[in-house]
N, C-alpha and C positions, 0 to 999 in steps of 0.2 A: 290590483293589489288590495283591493277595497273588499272584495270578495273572501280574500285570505283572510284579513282580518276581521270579516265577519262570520266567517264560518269560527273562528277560533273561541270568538266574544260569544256566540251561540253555545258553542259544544264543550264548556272548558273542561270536564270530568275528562271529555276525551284529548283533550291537551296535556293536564294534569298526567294522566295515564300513557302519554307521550313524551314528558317533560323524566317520568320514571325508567321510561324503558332508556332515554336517552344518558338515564344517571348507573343504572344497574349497566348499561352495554358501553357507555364510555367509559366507565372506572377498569371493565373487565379486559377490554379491548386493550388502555394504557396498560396494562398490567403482563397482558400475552402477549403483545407488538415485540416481533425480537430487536434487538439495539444490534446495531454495528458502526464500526467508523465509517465504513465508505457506502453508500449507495449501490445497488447491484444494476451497473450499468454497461452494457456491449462495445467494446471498442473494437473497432475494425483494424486490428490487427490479428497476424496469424506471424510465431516465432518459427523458425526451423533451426535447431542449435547440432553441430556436429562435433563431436572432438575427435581429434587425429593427434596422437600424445609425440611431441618430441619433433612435428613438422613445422618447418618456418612459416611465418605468412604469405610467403610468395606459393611455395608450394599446396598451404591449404586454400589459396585464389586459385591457382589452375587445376588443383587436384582434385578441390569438393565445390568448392563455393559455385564458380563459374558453372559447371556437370549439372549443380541443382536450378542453378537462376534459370540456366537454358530452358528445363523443361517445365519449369514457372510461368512461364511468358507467356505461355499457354493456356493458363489460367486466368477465365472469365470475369471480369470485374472490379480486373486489380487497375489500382489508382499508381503505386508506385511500390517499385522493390529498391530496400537497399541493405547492405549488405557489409561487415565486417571480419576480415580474416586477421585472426591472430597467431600466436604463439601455439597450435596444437588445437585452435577453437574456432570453428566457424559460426559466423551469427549472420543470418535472412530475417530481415522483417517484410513482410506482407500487405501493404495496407491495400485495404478495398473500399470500395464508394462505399457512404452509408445505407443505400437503401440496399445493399447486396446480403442476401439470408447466412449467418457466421456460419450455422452449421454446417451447410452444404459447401460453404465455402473450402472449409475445415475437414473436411470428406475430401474435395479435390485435391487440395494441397497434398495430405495425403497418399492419394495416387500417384501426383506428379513425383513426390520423391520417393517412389518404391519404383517407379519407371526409371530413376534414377540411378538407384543403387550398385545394378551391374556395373555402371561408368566409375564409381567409386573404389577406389583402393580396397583388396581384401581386406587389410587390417585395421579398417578404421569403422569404429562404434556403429552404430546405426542414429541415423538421426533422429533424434527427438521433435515433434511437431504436434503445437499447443497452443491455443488463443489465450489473449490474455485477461486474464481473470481477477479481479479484486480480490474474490473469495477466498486467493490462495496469500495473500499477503499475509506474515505472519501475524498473527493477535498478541504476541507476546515471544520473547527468548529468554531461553531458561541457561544460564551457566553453570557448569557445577566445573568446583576448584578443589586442587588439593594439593600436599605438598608427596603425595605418594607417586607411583607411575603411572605413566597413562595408560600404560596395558589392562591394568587394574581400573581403572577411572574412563576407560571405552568400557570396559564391561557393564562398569553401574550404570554406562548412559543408555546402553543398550535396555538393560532387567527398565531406567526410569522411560525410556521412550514408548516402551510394551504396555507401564504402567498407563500412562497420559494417554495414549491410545484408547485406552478403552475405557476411556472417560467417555458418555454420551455428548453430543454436539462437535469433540472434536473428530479432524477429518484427518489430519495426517501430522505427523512427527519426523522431522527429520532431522540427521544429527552431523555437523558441520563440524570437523574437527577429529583427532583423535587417528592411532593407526590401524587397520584390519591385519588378523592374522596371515601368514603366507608361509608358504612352502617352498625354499630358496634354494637355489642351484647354483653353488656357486663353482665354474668352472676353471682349471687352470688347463690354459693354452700350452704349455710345455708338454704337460702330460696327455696333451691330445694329438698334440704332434707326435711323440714318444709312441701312442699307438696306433696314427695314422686316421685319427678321428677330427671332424670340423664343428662349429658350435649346430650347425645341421643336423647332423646324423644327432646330436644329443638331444636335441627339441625333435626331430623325430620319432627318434625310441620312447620321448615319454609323451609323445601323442597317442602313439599306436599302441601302448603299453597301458595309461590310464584312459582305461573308457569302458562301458559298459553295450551291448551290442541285442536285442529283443532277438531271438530267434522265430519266433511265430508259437505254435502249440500244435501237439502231438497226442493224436491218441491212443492209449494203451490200455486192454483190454475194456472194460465198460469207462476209464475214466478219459480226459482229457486234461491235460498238462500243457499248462505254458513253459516256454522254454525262451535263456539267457545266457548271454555268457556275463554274467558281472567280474568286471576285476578292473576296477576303481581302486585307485589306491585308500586304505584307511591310518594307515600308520607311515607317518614320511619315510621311515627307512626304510618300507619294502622298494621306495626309488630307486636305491642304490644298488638294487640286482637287476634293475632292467638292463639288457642286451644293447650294447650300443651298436656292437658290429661283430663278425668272426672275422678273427685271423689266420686264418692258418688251422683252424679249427681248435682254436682258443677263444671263447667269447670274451669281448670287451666289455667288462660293465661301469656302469656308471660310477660306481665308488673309485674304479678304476684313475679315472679321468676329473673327477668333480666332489666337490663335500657338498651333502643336501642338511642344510639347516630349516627348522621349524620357526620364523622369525618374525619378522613383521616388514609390512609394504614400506616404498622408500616417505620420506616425510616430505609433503611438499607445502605444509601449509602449519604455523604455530600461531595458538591464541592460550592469554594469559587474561587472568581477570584480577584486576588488583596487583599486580607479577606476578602472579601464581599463573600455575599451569592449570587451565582449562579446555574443555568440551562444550559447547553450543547447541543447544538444540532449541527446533523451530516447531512453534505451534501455530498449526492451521485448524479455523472452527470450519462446521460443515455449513454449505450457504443457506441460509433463514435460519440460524442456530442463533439464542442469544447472547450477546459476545461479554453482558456480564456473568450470565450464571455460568459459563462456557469456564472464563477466566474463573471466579470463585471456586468451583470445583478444581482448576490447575491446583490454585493455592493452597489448598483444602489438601489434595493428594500430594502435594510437595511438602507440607509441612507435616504429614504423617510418612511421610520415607525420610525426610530427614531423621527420624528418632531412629527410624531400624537402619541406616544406612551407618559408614564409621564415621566417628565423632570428628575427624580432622576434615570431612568433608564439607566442602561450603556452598550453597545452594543460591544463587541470586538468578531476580527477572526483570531485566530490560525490557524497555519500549513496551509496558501492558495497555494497548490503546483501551482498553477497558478504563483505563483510568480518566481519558478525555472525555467519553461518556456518562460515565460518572458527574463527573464535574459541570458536564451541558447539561444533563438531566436535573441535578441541585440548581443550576443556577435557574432552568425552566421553571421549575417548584419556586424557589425565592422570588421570582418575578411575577408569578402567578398570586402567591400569598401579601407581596408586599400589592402588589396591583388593584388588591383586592381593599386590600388597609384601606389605600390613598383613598380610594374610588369612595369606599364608606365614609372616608372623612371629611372629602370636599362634600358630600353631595350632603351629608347630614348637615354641616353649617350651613349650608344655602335652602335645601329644600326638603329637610327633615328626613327620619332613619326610613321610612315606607319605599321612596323614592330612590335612596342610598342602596337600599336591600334590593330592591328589581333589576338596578342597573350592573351592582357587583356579581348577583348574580350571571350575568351575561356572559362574563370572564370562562369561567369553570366548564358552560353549557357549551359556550364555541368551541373551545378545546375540547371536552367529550367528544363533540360531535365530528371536529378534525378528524381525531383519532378511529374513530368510525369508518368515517371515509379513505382515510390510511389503509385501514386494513381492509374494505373491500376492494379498493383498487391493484394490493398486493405491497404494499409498499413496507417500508421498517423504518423504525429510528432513528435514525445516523446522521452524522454532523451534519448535513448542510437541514434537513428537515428540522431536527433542534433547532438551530441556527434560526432557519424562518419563520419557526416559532415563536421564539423570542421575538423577533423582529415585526411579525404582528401583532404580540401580544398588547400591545401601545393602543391598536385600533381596533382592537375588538368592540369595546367599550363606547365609540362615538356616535353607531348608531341607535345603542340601546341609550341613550345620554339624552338625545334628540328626541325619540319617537317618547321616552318616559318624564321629558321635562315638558313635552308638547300636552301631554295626558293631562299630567300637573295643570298646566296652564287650563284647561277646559275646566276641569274641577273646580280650578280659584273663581272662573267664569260662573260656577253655579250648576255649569250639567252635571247628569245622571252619570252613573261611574260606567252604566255602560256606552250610553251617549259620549262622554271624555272618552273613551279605551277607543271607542270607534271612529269618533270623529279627529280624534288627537295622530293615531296610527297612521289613517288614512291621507291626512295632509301631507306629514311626511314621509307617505310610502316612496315616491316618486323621486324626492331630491334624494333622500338613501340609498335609494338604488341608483339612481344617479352617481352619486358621488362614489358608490364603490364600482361600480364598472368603470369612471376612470381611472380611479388608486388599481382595478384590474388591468386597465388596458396599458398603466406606466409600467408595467412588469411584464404582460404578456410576451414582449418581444424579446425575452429570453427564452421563452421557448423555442425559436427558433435557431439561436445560440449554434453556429456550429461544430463540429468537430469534437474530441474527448471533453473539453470544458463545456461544450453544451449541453455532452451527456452528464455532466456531473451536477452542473448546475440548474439543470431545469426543473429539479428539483424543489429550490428556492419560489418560483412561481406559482408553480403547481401548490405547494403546500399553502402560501400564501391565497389563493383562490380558492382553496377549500378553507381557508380559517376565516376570511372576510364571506366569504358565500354563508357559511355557517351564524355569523352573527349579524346577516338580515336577515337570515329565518332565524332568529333570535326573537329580532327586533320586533320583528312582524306578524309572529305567530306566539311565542311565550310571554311577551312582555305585555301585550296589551289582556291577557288572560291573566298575568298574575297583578295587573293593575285594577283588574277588575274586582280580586279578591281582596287584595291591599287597600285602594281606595274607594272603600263601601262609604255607602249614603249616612249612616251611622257615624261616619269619622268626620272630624272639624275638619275642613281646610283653611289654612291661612289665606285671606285676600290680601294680595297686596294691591296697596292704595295707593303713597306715596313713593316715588322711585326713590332709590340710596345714592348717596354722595359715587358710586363709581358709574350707578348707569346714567345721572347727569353728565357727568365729566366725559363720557364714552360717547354724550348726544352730541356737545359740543363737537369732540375732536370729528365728528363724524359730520356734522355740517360745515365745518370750516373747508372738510377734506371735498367733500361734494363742490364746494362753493370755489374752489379751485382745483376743479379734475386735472388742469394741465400740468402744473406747480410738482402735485401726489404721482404722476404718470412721470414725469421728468426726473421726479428724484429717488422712484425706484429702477427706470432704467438705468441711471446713474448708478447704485449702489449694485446691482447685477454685473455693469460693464466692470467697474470699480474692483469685484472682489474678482473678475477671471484675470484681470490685468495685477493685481496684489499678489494670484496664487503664481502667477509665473511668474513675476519680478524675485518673489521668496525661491524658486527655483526645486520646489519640494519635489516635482516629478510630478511621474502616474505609475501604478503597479495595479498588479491584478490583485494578489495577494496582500496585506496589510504586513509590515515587517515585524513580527511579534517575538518575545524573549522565547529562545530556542529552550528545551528540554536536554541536548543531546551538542554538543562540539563532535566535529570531525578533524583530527588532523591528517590529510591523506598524503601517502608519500609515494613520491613517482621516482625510480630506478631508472638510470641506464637498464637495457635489453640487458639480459644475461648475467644480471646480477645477483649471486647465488643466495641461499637461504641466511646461510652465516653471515655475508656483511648486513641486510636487509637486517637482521635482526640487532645488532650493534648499535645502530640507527635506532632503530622502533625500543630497543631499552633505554636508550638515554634520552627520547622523547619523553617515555614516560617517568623516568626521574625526574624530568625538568619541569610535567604536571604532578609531581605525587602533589603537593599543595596548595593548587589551583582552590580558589575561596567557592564555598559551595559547591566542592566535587561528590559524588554520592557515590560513583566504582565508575572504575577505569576500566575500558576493556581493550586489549591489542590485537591484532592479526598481522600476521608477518606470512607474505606469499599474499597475499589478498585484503578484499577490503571488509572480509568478512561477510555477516549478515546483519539485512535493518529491515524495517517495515514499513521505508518508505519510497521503495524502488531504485535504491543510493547503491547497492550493496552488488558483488559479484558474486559473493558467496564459495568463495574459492575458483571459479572456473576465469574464464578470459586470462588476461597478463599477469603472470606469475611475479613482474616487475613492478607491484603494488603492493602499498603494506597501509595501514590503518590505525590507529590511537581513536577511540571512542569515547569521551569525555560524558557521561552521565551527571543531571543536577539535580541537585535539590530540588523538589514541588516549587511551585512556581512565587508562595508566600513563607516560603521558609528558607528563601536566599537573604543574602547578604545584601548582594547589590544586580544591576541589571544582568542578563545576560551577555548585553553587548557590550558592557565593559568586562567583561570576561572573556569574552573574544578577543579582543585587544590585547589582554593579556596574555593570552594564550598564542596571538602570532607574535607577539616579540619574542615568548621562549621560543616557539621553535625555529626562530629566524638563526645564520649564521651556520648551517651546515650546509658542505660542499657536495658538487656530484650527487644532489637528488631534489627533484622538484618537490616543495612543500606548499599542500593550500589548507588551507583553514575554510571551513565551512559550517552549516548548518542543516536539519532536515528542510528537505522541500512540505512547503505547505500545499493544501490544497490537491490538487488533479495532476498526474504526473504528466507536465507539459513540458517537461525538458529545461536548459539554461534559458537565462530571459533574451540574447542575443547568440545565434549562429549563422556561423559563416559556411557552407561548404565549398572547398574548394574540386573540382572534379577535372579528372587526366585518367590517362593509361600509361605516363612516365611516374613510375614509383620517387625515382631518385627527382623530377622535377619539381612533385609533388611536396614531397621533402624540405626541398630549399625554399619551396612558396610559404608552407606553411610558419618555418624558421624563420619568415621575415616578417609573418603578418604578426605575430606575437608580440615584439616588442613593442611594434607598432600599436596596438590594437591596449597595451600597458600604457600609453602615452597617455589616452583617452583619459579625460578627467571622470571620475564617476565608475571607470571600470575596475576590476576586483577580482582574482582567481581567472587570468584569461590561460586559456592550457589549449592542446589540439592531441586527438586522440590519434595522431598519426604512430604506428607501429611498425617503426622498422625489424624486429622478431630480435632473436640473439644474436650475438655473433656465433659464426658456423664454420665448420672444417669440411672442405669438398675433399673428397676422396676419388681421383679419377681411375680407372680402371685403362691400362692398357691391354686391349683387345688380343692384341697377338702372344703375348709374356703368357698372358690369363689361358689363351688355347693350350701354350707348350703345358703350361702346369693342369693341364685339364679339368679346367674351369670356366668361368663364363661371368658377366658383370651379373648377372641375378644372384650368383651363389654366395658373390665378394659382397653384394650390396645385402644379404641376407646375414652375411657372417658379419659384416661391419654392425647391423644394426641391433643381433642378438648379443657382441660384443659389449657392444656403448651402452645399449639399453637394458639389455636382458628377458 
């Protein structure tokens, strides 16, 4: 150590010229580090999501789920599969041991479900397979309200998602809500009997009628010609003259049998913002984009279409996590400047502005130098790195404290400022570094941390051990070079001679304490055991997460199975007359059909249980409420207490790392209906619990359903078959 700080005392132009590159490349560095909320960190999971529209859960477990698990199982390295069938939706998750490579995992998966497919129903989607990502959480949700039609109001969401698009940094747009146009066929059964036609022959005729066919290319004299048959419908009513069948040598056409209307898709999902009618759209930044210029620019581009858009149209943005950003980064800055204040004004009353000035400096250099380190490691901004920013910001400053009040002291002695810089550094190089590899070693063992909160939070050490690392080569190599500049032989130093009334008083408590080591040992064991036996008597608990005033209420509402759109929404409107006045509400936002969309892995986003509906309570900034948030909660479960026939919880966003509820039970069988009754008993039970809050079980017994049996012999005489009746039932019901 003795070495560093001699070479430093020797070379200072070359320290000096080191101390600049560290101020010109840390300012530039904080400046270009992209900001995000979350950490870009790999979770071993891998989703597989299928939908099959209008099949029970029983049939999407034996029809898809079970087809794909099978040929998963097969798949190297997985820790566990589990798996959810709903209403039309299937959901696989994936996990794999951590050391297992995602990509290649993500390649197999894959495989296995394209080896799958054949076993799968013709009619159902393809599945979608995709690890999960931070990157894709949205960064913000744009509403746009109006009291016009939604035909009109999907259009502008459309022309504003193309906009936002091509905004740089963002990666994608999507738009939740709203209905696409369709091309509708609506058939009447009389008339199809009347011509000896079944809803078959009609989804026939317009397969083989709307399609377009490459014929290859042909050459004709020197040229070559590609050849097609295009005859895609452009205009809906050329529908109406497709061929549905001859009779007799009378063609059947579709007008015949059916009206084709230009309409729109059926409505399975309503969001209102304020009770107005609303569209949703979701903004994704591109990963290493930064998530405030990202956001500024939304703003920026949202507040210039609002002027050319119509004037009745209303434009709001939920959950801008830019804004908790914001806020970490102001408060980084206020604790860096006020830090700085303190530091100048303790040290100046004790040991003059020279002393004051070297050691405030320390602050600024370790942070530069973090930041340095940040960015060659690859790292970005985001809450937990803020976070332990802040959190060392406290100890930047003790070893520059030390090593510069050590200085001090050789100077008062009478040495040379380089003898002080030297001799002062040198003593204390050793307990410095001492003392911070174990303030390192009390944290190291989060690094080991396992599972998604290790990866989110190892973060916190890592940054902490580049900011203490940083401010012993502070310590060690700038301070005693800028001591040597500060405290030249030309400057007075104060000797102190007589000690002050506190460091008598300090000698005393400090021989009395020596003079009864057993007495000082006894009565901080005591005060140890004392305060772990106090924290559990108070009964405060332990969490991972600190419980902080929410941003955001949820009231989420659970349906009996097959509860249609209309009552769901009955419900979900007089929720929200019952918060229009909720104290510090900032915009209400609903979903009926779903729980909507959030950004912080809360949300369905219209898919899964169609038996879910949503109220979204948005608040005021966090110093421009009324009162807590947690007595707004309160408030908020007695309005919507006393409605019958649908479960209601109140909630909040999850903090932190999405690690799921803080208590789960799984219960596991192959009896659905046994499963059922288990589950219906543990509930009440598990309410009993004192401390317990929102206890729910995601058990989905699917809608209520109408079997339609097919008698095999009746179906021969009529010359038919169950594939034709189960084709016509489904074209019927469904369309």
């Amino acid at each position: 150590m003795k070495v560093v700080t001699r070479l430093s005392l020797m070379r200072p132009m070359t320290v000096y010229v080191l101390l600049v590159i560290v101020l010109i490349g840390g300012v530039t560095t904080y400046l270009s580090l992209p900001r995000e909320s979350f950490p870009e960190i790999k979770v071993p999971f891998i989703i597989v999501s299928t939908l099959y529209v209008g099949t029970s859960p029983a049939d999407m477990e034996s029809q898809v789920t079970r087809k794909i698990e099978t040929e998963l199982k097969g798949v190297s390295g997985v820790k566990e599969i589990r798996s959810s069938s709903l209403d039309g939706y299937s959901l696989i998750e994936v996990e794999f041991s951590p050391d297992v490579d995602l990509d290649t995992a993500l390649q197999k998966v894959r495989e296995k479900v394209d080896l799958a497919k054949p076993e799968l129903p013709e009619d159902v989607e393809d599945p979608v397979v995709q690890d999960f990502d931070f990157s894709r959480i949205p960064i913000m949700i744009v509403n746009l309200s109006a009291n016009f039609g939604m035909a009109r109001l999907k259009e502008i969401a459309d022309d504003v998602k193309d906009d936002l698009e091509a905004i740089p940094g963002v990666n994608l747009v999507e738009i939740v809500g709203g209905r696409d146009r369709e091309v509708q066929v609506f058939v009447d059964p009389r008339r199809m009997v009347a011509h000896g036609v079944g809803f078959v022959d009609v989804e026939d005729a317009i397969r083989r009628e709307h399609i377009t066919v490459p014929g290859g290319d042909i050459d004709i004299g020197a040229l070559r010609f590609l050849v097609r048959t295009p005859a895609e419908v452009r205009d809906p009513r050329e529908i109406e003259s497709f061929v549905v069948d001859d009779r007799g040598g009378r063609p059947v056409l579709i007008r015949d049998v059916a009206t084709v209307v230009y309409g729109f898709e059926d409505e399975a999902t309503r969001a209102r913002v304020n009770r107005a009618s609303a569209i949703s759209l979701t903004v994704e930044k591109r990963t290493g984009a930064n998530i405030i210029e990202v956001a500024d620019a939304v703003h920026e581009r949202l507040a210039s279409l609002e002027q050319e858009l119509p004037g009745t149209l209303e434009i709001t943005v939920a959950g801008d996590q830019s804004d908790d950003i914001r806020d970490m980064v102001h408060e980084l800055q206020n604790n860096i400047i006020s830090g700085l204040l303190l530091v100048l004004l303790i040290l100046f009353l004790t040991m003059g502005w020279r002393p004051a000035v070297i050691v405030a400096l320390a602050i600024p250099l370790s942070m530069l130098l973090t930041f340095i380190a940040l960015a060659l490691f690859g790292y970005t901004l985001n809450m937990v790195v803020l976070f332990s920013m802040v959190l060392v910001l406290g100890m930047l400053v003790d070893n520059a404290i030390v090593t510069v009040e050590n200085i001090y002291r050789h100077r008062e002695l009478g040495d040379s400022p380089f003898d002080a810089a030297l001799a002062g550094a040198s003593e204390v190089a050793i307990p410095i570094t001492t003392s911070t590899l174990t303030t390192l070693a009390a944290f190291a063992p989060l690094l080991f941390w396992p599972g998604i909160t290790g990866e989110f939070m190892k973060y916190l050490p890592i940054t902490l051990i580049m900011g203490l690392t940083a401010s012993l080569f502070v310590a060690l190599v700038f301070n005693p070079a800028q001591a040597l500049a500060l405290f030249r032989s030309d400057v007075a130093i104060k000797r102190v001679v007589e000690p002050g009334r506190l460091t008598l008083a300090y000698r005393a408590l400090l021989a009395w304490a020596l003079d009864h080591r057993l007495i000082v040992l006894g009565a901080i064991l005591a005060v140890f055991v004392c305060s772990i036996v106090a924290y559990g008597a108070l009964q405060h608990g332990v969490e991972f997460f600190p419980d902080t005033d929410p941003r955001s209420i949820y009231v989420d509402m659970e349906f009996p199975p097959g509860t249609n759109l209309e009552a769901q929404n009955e419900v979900v409107a007089e929720i929200e007359r019952r918060m229009a006045d909720i104290p510090d509400l900032k915009e209400m936002v609903a979903n009926v059909g779903s729980t909507g969309i959030a950004n912080d892995g809360s949300s369905s986003g219209g898919r899964g249980s169609s038996n879910v509906s949503r109220v979204t309570l948005n608040l005021e900034r966090y110093f421009d409420r009324s009162q807590s948030s947690a007595i707004t909660m309160d408030e908020v479960r007695r309005r919507a207490s006393g409605f019958s026939g649908v479960r209601i919880t109140v909630d909040k966003p999850q903090d932190g790392p999405p690690t799921g509820k803080p208590v789960s039970i799984r219960v596991k069988g192959d009896d659905y209906a046994l499963l059922s009754r288990v589950s219906e008993e543990l509930v009440p039970r598990l309410q009993r619990i004192p401390g317990m809050l929102n206890v729910d079980d995601d058990f989905d017994a699917g809608n209520p359903e109408i079997a339609v049996h097919v008698d095999r012999e009746k179906a021969a005489r009529a010359r038919t078959n169950t594939r034709e009746v189960a084709l016509a039932v489904r074209d019927g019901a469904r369309g």
